[in-house]
N, C-alpha and C positions, 0 to 999 in steps of 0.2 A: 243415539237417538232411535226410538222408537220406526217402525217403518209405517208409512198412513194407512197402509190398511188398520195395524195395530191398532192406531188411535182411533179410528172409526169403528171397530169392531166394541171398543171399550166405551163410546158413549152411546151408543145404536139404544139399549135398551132404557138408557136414562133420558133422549131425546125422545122416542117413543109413549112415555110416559109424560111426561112433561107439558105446561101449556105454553101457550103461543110464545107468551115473555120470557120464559124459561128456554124455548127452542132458540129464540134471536139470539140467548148467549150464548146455546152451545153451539151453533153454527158458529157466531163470534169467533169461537175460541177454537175450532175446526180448522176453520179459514185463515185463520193465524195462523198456527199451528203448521199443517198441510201445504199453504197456496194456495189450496184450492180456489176455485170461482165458486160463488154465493150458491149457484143454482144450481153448480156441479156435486156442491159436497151434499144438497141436500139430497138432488136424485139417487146419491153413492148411499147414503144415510138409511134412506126408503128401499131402496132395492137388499141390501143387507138386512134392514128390519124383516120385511118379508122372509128372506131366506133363514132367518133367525128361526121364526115364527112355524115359517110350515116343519123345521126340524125336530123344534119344541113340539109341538102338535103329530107326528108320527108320521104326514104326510107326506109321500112318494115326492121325489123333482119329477117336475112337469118334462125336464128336458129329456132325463132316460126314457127309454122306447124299449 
């Protein structure tokens, strides 16, 4: 079995695109998947989308100094 980051990292950019009814099933199917809690996997989802994104886009992490 897959480890949950895995499976999160593989639906990130299909939830990201996606509309509303389309996110309820991937979270659905997250939340099965994972355990996780509803509003845990989404914040997980969101925070990875970002980090996805600014790497996509060339941007620095905010957190190196």
């Amino acid at each position: 079995m897959k480890t949950r980051r895995e499976i999160l990292q593989k639906r990130v950019m299909e939830y990201k695109q996606a509309r509303k009814k389309e996110k309820g099933e991937i979270l659905g199917e997250v939340q099965k998947i994972t355990g996780y809690n509803r509003k845990y996997a989404i914040a997980l989802i969101t925070k990875l989308g970002k980090t996805i994104s600014a790497i996509m886009d060339g941007k620095p992490d905010h957190q190196t100094v």
